[in-house]
Structure formats: structure tokens, C-alpha cells
C-alpha positions in Angstrom: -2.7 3.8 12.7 -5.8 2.3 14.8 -6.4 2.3 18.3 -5.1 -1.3 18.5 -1.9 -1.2 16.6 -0.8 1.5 18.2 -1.6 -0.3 21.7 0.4 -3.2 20.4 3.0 -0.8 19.3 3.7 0.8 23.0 3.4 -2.5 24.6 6.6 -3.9 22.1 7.9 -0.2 23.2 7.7 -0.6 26.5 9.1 -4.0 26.2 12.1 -3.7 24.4 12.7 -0.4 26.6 12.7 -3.1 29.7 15.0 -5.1 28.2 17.4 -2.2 26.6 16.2 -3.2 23.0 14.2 0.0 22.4 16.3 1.3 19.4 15.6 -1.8 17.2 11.9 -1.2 17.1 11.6 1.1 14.5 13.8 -1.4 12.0 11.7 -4.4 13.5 8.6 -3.0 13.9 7.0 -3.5 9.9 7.9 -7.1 10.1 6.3 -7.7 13.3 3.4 -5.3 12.5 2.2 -5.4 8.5 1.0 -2.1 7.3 2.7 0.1 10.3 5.7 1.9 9.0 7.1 3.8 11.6 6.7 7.6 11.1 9.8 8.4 11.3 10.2 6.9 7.4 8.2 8.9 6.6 10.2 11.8 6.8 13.2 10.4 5.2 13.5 11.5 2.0 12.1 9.7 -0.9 14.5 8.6 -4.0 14.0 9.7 -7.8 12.9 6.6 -9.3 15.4 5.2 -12.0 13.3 3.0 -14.3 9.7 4.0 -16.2 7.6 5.3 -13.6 4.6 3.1 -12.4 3.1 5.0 -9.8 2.8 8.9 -9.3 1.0 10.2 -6.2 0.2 14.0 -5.8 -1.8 16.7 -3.7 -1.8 16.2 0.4 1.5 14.0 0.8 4.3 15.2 3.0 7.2 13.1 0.9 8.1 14.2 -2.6 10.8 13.0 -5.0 9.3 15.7 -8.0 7.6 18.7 -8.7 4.4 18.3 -6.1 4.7 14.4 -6.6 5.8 11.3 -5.2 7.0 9.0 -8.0 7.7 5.4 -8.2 9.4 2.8 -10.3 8.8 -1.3 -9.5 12.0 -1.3 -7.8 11.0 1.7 -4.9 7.7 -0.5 -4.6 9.6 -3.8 -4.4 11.3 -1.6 -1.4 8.4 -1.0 0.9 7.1 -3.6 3.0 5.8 -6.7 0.6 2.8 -7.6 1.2 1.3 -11.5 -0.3 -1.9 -13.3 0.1 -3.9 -15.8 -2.7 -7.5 -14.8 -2.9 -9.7 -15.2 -5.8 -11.7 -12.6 -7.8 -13.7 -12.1 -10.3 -11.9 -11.4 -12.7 -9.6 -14.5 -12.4 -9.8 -18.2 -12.3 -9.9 -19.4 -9.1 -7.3 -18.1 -6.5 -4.3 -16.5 -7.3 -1.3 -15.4 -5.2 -0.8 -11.0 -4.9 2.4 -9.6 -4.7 2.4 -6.2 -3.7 2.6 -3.0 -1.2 0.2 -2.7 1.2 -1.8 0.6 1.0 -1.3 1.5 4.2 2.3 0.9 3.8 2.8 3.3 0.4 0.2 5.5 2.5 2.1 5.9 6.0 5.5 6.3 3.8 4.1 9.3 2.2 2.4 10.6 5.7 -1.0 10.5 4.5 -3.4 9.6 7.5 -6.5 10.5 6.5 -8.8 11.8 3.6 -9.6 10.3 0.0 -7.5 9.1 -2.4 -9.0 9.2 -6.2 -7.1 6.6 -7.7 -7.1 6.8 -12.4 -5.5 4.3 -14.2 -3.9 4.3 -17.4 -7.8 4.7 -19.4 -8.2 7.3 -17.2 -10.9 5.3 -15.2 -11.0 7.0 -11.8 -12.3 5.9 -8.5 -12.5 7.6 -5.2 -10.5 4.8 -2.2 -11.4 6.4 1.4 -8.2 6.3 3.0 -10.0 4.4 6.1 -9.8 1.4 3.4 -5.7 1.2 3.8 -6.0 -0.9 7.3 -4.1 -4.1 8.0 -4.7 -7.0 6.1 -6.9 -4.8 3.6 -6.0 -4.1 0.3 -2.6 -3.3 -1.7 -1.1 -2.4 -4.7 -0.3 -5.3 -6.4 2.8 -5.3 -8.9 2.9 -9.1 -9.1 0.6 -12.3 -9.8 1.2 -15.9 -9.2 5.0 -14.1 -9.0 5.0 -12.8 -12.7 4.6 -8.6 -12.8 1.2 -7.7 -14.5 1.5 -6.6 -18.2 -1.5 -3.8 -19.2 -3.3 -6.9 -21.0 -3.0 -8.7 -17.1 -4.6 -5.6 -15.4 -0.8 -4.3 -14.8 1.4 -2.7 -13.7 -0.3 -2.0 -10.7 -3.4 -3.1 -9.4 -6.1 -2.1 -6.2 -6.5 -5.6 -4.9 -8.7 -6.4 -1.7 -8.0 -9.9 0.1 -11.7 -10.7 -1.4 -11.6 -14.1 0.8 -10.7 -13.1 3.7 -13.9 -11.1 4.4 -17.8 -10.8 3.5 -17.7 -7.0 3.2 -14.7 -7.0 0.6 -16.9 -9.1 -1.8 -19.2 -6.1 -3.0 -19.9 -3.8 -5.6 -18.1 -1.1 -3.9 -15.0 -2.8 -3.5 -15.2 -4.5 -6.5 -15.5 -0.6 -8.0 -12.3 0.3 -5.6 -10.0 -2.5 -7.3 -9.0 -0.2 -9.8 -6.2 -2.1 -12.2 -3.7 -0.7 -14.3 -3.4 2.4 -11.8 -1.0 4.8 -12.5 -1.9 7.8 -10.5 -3.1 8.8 -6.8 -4.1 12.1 -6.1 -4.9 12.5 -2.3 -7.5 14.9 -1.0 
């Protein structure tokens, strides 16, 4: 969490305590701050996923629903916190809208803070994602486009997706490398 959401977190604390309201933060607090799941989630205990598996995470996670793994179907990603802006890339025409779960969202439900993720999709194309990358407003998983979910031939099921618009630095070779698509493992180190 940075240094200013967690500022912003203790003010809301402090202000709801004031006005007796402090037990709904943790429910309200991921709508009124994107990409800050509270850590108590994080403990809770993560589901077995009842449709094909999309997602598997492994090595340095504190939540497990397998063997050493966390694993996911759409429906537990549709769960988290959604996360939606239109950006364009460059591998699309013109902008398009993301559907997805922010990584900072999948990362704080899993209690990862800190280290590298090395992201492989289906190919096995890997990619190392420093975990400092999962920050509000920056990138997601993406499980839908223009509302539709992503077929392997659209890049699907999953997809690394930076708001490329919405600053300089995500338009580069290294985060055009990061946006990994058709994802279907996460092994944190």
C-alpha cells in the first residue's frame, strides 16, 4: 500500500471512528479506494474454483485454495474488485474498454507486498512484472474487452493490460514487454 493511500486510509479511519462508523470501513473501503483491499481479506480463506481454471498463482503467497497454489476460475476474478478503463494499444484499433482485476487487487488478496512476479502464458512466454508495478490506477488482469471475455485468438483469457493513455511512462518497450496476454500462471518470488 503507498505512503499516501495508507494516509488516506487512517484519515477515513479516524473519521468514521468520530462519527461511530468505524466497522463499515473495511466493506467500504475498495469502493472508495481502488486497488486497496483491506488485509484482513486477505486472510480469509480462498474458495476452490468451480469452472476451468484461468489463473494459477504459486511460490510466496499467504492464501491458497490447492497444493502450494492459488487458483482461479472467471467467476472468483469477476469477485474481486472490477477494475474498467478504455485505453488504446498497440495491438488494437483505437481505444478499447478493459474489464478486469486490478493487480494490486489479485495481489493484496493473496498477501503479496513485495518481490517479482514472473508472469507465462499459455505459449509459455514468460515475463518478469516487479510487484512495485501493481499501484492504483496501473495495470490489471483483464478478463473482458469492449465487455465480451477474450478468446485465446483475442489475447484471452487473461491479459496484463497497462492504462497505456493515461501515462507517458506506460507507453514503452518495457511495459509493452510486461502486457503479457493469454496469461495463465504467476509464480511470485
Amino acid at each position: 500500500m503507498t505512503r499516501a493511500v495508507s494516509r488516506l486510509r487512517r484519515r477515513v479511519l479516524i473519521c468514521l471512528a468520530a462519527i461511530g462508523a468505524a466497522a463499515a470501513l473495511p466493506a467500504a473501503l475498495p469502493a472508495v479506494l481502488p486497488g486497496a483491499l483491506p488485509a484482513a481479506m486477505a486472510a480469509e480463506p480462498l474458495p476452490s474454483p468451480a469452472g476451468p481454471v484461468l489463473l494459477t498463482v504459486t511460490g510466496a503467497i499467504a492464501v491458497q485454495n490447492a497444493e502450494g497454489a492459488a487458483r482461479f476460475d472467471l467467476a472468483m476474478l469477476e469477485a474481486l474488485p472490477q477494475t474498467r478503463f478504455r485505453t488504446s494499444t498497440i495491438w488494437t484499433d483505437g481505444e478499447v474498454a478493459f474489464t478486469g482485476v486490478a493487480l494490486a487487487d489479485l495481489l493484496a488478496r493473496l498477501g503479496v507486498g513485495a518481490g517479482m512476479l514472473r508472469a507465462v502464458a499459455i505459449n509459455d512466454y514468460k515475463i518478469d512484472i516487479p510487484v512495485s508495478d501493481a499501484v492504483e490506477g496501473g495495470p490489471m488482469i483483464a478478463y473482458r474487452i469492449d465487455g465480451e471475455t477474450m478468446s485465446v485468438r483475442q489475447k484471452g483469457p487473461l491479459w496484463v493490460v497497462y492504462p497505456y493513455d493515461s501515462k507517458a511512462e506506460y507507453r514503452s518497450e518495457i511495459i509493452y514487454a510486461r502486457s503479457i496476454w493469454q496469461l495463465d500462471r504467476i509464480i511470485v518470488e
